[in-house]
C-alpha positions in Angstrom: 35.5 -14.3 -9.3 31.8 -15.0 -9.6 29.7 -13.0 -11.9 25.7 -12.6 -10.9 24.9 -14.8 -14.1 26.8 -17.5 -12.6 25.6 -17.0 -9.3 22.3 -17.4 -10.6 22.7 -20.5 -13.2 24.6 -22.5 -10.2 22.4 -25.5 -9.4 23.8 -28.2 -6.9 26.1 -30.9 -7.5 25.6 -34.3 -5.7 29.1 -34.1 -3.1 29.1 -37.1 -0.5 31.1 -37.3 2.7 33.8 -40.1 1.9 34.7 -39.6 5.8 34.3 -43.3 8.0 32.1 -41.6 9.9 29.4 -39.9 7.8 30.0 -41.6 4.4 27.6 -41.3 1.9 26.3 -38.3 3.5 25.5 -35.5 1.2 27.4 -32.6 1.8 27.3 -28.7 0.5 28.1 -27.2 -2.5 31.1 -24.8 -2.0 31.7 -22.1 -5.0 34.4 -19.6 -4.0 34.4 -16.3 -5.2 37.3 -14.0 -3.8 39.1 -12.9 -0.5 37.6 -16.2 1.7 34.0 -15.3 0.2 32.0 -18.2 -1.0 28.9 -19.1 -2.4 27.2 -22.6 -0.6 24.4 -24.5 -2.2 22.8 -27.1 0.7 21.7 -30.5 -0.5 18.2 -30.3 -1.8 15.3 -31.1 0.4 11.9 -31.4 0.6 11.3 -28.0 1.8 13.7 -26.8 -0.8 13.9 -28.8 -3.4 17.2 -26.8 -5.4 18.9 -26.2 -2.0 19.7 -22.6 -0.5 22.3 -20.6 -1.7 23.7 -18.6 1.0 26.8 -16.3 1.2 29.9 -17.7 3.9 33.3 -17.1 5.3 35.1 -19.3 7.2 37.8 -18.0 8.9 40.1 -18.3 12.4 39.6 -15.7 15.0 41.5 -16.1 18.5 42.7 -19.9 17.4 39.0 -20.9 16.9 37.6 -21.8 13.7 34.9 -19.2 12.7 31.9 -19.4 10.1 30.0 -16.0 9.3 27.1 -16.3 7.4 26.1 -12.9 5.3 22.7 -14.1 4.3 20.8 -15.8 1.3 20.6 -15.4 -2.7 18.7 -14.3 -4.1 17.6 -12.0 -0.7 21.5 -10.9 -0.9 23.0 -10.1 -3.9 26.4 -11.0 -5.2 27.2 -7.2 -4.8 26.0 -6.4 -1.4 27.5 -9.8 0.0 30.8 -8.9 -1.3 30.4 -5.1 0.8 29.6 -7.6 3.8 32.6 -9.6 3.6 35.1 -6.5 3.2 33.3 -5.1 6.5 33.5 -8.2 8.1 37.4 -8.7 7.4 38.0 -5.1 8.3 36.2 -6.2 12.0 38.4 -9.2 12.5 41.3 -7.2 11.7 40.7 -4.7 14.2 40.1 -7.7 16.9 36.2 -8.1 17.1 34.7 -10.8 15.9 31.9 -10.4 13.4 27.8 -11.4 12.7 25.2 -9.7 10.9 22.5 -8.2 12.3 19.6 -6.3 10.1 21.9 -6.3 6.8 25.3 -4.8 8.4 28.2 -6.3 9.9 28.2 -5.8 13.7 30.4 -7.0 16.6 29.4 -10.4 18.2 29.1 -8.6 21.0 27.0 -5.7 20.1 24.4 -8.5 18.4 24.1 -10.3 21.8 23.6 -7.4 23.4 20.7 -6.1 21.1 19.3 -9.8 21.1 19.1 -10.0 24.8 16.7 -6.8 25.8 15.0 -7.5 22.0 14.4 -5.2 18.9 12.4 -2.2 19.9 12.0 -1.2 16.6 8.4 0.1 16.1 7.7 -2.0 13.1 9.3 -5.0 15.5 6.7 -4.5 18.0 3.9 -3.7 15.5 4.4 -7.1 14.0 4.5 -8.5 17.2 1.5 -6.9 18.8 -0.3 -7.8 15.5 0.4 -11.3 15.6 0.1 -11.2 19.5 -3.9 -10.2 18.7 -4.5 -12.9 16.7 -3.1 -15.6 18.3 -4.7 -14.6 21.2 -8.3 -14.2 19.1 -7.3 -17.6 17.4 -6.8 -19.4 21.0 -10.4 -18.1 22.4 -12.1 -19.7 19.9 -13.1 -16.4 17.7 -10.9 -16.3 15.4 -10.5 -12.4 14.0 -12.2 -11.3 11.1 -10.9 -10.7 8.0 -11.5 -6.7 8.2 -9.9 -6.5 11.6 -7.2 -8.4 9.8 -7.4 -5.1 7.0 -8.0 -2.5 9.2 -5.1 -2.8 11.2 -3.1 -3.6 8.9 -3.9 -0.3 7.3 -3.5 1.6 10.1 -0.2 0.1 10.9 1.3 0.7 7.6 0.6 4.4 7.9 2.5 4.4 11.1 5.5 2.2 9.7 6.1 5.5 6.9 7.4 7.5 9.2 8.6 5.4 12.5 8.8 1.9 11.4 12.6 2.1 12.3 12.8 4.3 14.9 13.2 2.7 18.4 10.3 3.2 20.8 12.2 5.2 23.4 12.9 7.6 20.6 9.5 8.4 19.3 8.3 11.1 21.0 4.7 13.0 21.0 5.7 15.4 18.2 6.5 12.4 16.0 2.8 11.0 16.7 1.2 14.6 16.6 2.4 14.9 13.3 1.1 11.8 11.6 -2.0 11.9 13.1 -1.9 16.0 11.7 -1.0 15.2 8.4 -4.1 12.1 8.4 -6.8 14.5 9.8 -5.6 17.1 6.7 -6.2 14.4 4.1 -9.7 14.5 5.5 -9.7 11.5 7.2 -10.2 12.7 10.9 -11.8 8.9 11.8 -8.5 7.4 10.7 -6.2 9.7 12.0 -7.9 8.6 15.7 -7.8 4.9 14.9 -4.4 5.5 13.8 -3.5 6.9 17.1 -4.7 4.3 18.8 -3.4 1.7 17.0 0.2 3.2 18.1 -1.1 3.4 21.3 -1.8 -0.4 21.6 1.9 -1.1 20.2 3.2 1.2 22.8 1.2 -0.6 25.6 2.7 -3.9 24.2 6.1 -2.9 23.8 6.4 -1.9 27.7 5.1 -5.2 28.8 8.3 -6.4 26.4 10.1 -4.2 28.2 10.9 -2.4 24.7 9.7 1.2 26.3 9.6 2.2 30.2 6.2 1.6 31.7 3.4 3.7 30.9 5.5 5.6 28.1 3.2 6.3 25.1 3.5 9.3 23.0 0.2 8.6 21.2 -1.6 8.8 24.7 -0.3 11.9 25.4 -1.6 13.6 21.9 -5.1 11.8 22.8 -7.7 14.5 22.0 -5.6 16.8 19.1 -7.9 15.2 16.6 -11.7 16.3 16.5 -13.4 13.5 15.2 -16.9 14.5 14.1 -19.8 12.8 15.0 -21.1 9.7 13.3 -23.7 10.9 10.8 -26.6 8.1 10.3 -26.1 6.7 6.7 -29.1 8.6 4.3 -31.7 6.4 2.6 -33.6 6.8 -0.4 -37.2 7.6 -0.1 -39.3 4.8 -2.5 -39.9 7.4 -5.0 -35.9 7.6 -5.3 -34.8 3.7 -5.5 -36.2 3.8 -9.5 -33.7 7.0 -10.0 -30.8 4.6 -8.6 -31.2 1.6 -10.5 -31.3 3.5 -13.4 -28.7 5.2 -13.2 -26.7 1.9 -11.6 -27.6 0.4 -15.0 -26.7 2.9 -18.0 -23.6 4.1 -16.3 -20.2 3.3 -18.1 -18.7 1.4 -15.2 -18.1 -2.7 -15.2 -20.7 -4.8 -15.5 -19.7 -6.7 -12.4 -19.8 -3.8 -10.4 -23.2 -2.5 -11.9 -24.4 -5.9 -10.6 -23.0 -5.6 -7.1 -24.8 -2.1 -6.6 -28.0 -3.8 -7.3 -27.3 -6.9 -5.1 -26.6 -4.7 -2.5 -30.3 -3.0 -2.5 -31.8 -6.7 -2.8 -29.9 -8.5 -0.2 -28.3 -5.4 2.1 -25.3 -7.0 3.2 -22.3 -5.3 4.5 -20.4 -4.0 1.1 -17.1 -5.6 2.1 -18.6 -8.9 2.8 -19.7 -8.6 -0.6 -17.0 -7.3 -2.3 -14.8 -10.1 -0.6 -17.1 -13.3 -1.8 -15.7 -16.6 -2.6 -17.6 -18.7 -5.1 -17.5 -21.5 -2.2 -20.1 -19.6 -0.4 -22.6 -19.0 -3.1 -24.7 -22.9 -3.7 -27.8 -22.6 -5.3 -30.3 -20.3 -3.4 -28.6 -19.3 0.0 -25.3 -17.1 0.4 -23.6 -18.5 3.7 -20.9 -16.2 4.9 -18.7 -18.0 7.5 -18.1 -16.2 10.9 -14.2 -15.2 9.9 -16.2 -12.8 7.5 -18.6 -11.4 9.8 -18.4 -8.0 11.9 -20.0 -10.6 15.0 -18.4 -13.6 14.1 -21.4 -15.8 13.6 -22.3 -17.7 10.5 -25.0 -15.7 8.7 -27.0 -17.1 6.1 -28.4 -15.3 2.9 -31.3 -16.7 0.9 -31.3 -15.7 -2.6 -34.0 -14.8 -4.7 -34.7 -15.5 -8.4 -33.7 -12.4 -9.4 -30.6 -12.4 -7.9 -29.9 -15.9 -8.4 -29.7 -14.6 -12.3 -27.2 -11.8 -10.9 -24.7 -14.3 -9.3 -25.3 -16.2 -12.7 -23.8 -13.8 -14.6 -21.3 -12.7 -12.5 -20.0 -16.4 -12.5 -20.0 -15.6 -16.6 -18.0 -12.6 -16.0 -15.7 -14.2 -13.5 -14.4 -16.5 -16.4 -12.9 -19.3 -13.5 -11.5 -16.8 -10.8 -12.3 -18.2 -7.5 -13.9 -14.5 -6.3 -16.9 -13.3 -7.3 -15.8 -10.0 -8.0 -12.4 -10.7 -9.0 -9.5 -7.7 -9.2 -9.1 -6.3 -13.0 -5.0 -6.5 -12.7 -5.1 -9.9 -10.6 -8.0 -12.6 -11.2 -6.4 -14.3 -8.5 -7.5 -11.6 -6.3 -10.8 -9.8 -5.6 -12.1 -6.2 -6.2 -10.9 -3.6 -3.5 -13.0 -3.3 -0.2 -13.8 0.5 -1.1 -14.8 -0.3 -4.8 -18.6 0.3 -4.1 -18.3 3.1 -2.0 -16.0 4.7 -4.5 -18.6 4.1 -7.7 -21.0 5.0 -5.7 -19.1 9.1 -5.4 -18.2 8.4 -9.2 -22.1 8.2 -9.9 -22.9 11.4 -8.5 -24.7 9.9 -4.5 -21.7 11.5 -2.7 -23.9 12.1 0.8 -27.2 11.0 -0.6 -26.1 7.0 -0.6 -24.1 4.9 0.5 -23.6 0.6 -0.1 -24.3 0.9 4.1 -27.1 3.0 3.2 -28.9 0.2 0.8 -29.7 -1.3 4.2 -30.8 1.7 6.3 -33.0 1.7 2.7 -34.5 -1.7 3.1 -35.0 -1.8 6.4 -37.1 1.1 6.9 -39.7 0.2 3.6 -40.1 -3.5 5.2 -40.4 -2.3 8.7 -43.2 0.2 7.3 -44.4 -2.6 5.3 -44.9 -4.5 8.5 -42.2 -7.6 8.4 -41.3 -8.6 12.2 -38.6 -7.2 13.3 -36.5 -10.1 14.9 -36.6 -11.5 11.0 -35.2 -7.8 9.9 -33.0 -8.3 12.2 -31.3 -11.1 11.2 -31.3 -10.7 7.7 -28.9 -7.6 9.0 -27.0 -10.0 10.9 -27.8 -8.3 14.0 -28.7 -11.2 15.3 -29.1 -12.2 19.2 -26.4 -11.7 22.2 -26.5 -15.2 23.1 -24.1 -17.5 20.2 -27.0 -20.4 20.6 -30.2 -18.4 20.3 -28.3 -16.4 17.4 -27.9 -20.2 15.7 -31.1 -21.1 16.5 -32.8 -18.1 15.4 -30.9 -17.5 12.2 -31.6 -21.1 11.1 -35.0 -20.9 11.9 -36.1 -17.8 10.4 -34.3 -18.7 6.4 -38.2 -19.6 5.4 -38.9 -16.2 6.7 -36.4 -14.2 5.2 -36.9 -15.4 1.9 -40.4 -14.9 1.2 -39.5 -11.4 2.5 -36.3 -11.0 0.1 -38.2 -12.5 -2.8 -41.5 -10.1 -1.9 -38.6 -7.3 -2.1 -36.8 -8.2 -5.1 -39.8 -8.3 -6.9 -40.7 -4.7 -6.1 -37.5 -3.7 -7.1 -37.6 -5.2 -10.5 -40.7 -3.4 -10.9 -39.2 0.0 -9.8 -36.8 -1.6 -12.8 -39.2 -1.7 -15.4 -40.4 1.6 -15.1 -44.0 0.9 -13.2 -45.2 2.3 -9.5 -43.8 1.2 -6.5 -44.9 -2.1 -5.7 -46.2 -2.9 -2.2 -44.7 -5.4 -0.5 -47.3 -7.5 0.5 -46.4 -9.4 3.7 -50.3 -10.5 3.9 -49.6 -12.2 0.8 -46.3 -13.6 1.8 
C-alpha cells in the first residue's frame, strides 16, 4: 500500500507502447495501491509539465471493461480516494455502476440524470450568472469595471454562507428574509438591499436555465423588509477646516503611504478606490491616466499632476520598494491596499460624519466653483464627463491644459493651508 509520502515523491517514469500499432507512444504511469485502486501519472506535457496524478479503478461491470476515475492529487487525497474506491466497490456489488459526482460516489445513472436538467445549486447559478454578466459586458464592447467585478462578488459571497449548496427550488423567502435581517443588523441596510437583489438576479437567471420554475424568486417576494435610508450628500469642509485636516492627516501614527493618499485625494479628488487600486503603469511623469476598466463610466480619464503631488507619487514609488501598486498591501506586496482603507483611516482619525475620501471632492468642487473655474472643466476633472463617448474624448483631451493650471492653482493653496498661512485664493484671473 501507498503511504501519502510516496504518493507525493512519485514523479513519472518514461513507459512507451511497444504495441505495432502505437509504438513509441508514451504511455501512463500506473502505481497500484490496494483493492484495484491505483495511482496514474500521465506523460508530461506542456500544460503540465510533471504529468497529473489522478486516482483510478479499472474494473468489469456487466462483461464491459469499466474505468472510474475518483479525481486528482493533490485535490484528493490518498485518504479520501481510498473512502471513494470502498464506496465505489460497495455500488458495483450491489449492481449499479459507479461515477463521481461533487466528491461522492453516485450511480451512473443518478449522474446523468442530474447532468441533464443541470446543477441548480445556488453557488452553480451564482457563478454562472456572474460570468454570464461579463461575458455579455465583455461582448458589447464595455467591458465591466473592476468594482462591479468587487461588488458583486461581495455581495455574492454573503449569499453563498448560508445557501451556496442549497438547490434553488428549496430556498424559500424565510431563508432570504433572514440574510438580508441579519445584514441590515450589522448596520449595513444599503448592502443588505443590494444583497437582495443580487439573489434576485441569480434567481431570474436560474429560471431561464430552467433551474427554478418561472417567476419563482424568494428575494422578490421579501422586496421592501429592508428600509434603506436615504442617501445623505457626502459633508465638506469649510476652507477654514482643510488646514485642521492636513494637519492632523500628517502627525497621525498611521503609514506614511496612507498619510500621502489622504492628501492626494484633496489635491486631485479622484474616486478613493480608483486610487487605492493604482498601478504604477498609469502614473508617467505629470498626468495619471486611469483606463476605462477602472472607471465608474467606463471612459478613459486623464489626471494631470501637479508639482506637489508629483513629489507625493515620488515617494510613494520610495515606499513601494518594486511592488507593481502604488499602495501595495502590508501582508502581500504583490497585492494593493484594501478598497475601504481610506474610508476606514479616515473614522480612525476622528472625521466619522464630518469627511469622507468622496467628500475631498464635494470639498474641491465647491471652493473652485466659488472661485469661478468653468464648470464643464470641473466637470471632467470629476470624470463626469459628457453623455456622448466622442464629445467625452474630445472634451477630456481638450481640456488637460485646463485642468492643470487649475490643479496646480489648487495645490498651491493647499500647501499653503500646509504651512500654517491664510487661505490662499485661487486665482483663476491669474491662471
Amino acid at each position: 500500500m501507498l503511504t501519502a509520502l510516496e504518493v507525493k515523491r512519485l514523479r513519472y517514469q518514461e513507459l512507451r507502447s511497444q504495441g505495432a500499432k502505437n509504438a513509441g507512444t508514451l504511455l501512463p504511469n500506473r502505481i497500484p495501491d490496494a483493492n484495484g485502486l491505483y495511482l496514474s501519472i500521465s506523460p508530461p506535457s506542456e500544460r503540465y509539465p510533471e504529468g497529473v496524478k489522478s486516482w483510478r479503478w479499472d474494473f468489469r461491470f456487466n462483461g464491459r471493461r469499466c474505468v472510474t476515475c475518483y479525481g486528482q492529487w493533490p485535490t484528493l487525497t490518498l485518504e479520501k480516494a481510498r473512502d471513494l474506491h470502498l464506496d465505489a466497490k460497495r455500488m458495483v456489488a450491489s449492481g449499479s455502476l459507479p461515477a463521481v459526482m461533487n466528491g461522492k460516489v453516485v450511480s451512473k445513472t443518478e449522474k446523468l440524470k442530474a447532468s441533464s436538467v443541470g446543477d441548480s445549486r445556488f453557488r452553480i447559478v451564482g457563478e454562472d450568472w456572474y460570468q454570464a454578466e461579463q461575458r455579455a459586458a465583455e461582448k458589447g464592447g464595455k467591458p465591466l469595471s473592476d468594482s462591479w467585478k468587487e461588488n458583486f462578488r461581495r455581495w455574492l459571497d454573503l449569499l453563498y454562507q448560508d445557501l451556496g449548496e442549497m438547490r434553488l427550488p428549496d430556498i424559500e423567502a424565510p431563508h432570504a428574509l433572514a440574510i438580508i435581517k441579519r445584514i441590515e443588523a450589522g448596520g449595513h441596510a444599503a448592502s443588505a438591499e443590494f444583497v437582495r437583489q443580487t439573489g434576485s438576479r441569480v434567481f431570474h437567471h436560474g429560471s431561464l436555465q430552467l433551474l427554478a420554475p418561472k417567476g419563482f424568486d424568494p428575494f422578490a417576494a421579501v422586496r421592501g423588509a429592508v428600509k434603506v435610508p436615504k442617501k445623505r450628500h457626502h459633508p465638506k469642509l469649510r476652507p477654514e477646516e482643510i488646514p485642521v485636516y492636513i494637519d492632523v492627516v500628517k502627525n497621525s501614527a498611521v503609514p506614511e503611504d496612507v498619510k500621502l493618499g489622504l492628501l492626494i485625494l484633496l489635491h486631485t479628488f479622484p474616486r478613493s478606490t480608483e486610487l487605492t487600486a493604482t498601478p504604477w503603469t498609469e502614473i508617467a511623469g505629470d498626468l495619471w491616466t486611469i483606463p476605462s476598466s477602472r472607471m465608474k463610466k467606463d471612459r478613459e480619464h486623464v489626471v494631470p499632476l501637479s508639482p506637489s503631488v508629483q513629489a507625493m507619487f515620488a515617494r510613494l514609488r520610495e515606499l513601494a520598494e518594486g511592488s507593481p501598486w502604488v499602495f501595495p498591501s502590508p501582508q502581500n506586496p504583490r497585492e494593493h491596499r484594501n478598497r475601504n482603507t481610506f474610508n476606514r483611516t479616515l473614522r480612525q482619525l476622528g472625521f466619522k460624519d464630518r469627511f469622507s475620501p468622496h467628500s475631498a471632492r464635494s470639498t474641491a468642487v465647491s471652493i473652485l466653483a466659488d472661485s469661478g473655474y468653468p464648470r464643464d472643466v470641473i466637470k471632467l476633472q470629476l470624470a463626469h464627463g459628457h453623455d456622448n463617448d466622442t464629445d467625452a474624448a474630445y472634451f477630456q483631451n481638450a481640456h488637460v491644459p485646463q485642468r492643470r493650471a487649475m490643479l496646480e492653482h489648487w495645490s498651491k493653496a493647499l500647501d499653503g493651508m500646509a504651512l500654517g498661512g491664510n487661505v490662499i485664493p485661487i486665482g483663476v484671473k491669474a491662471a
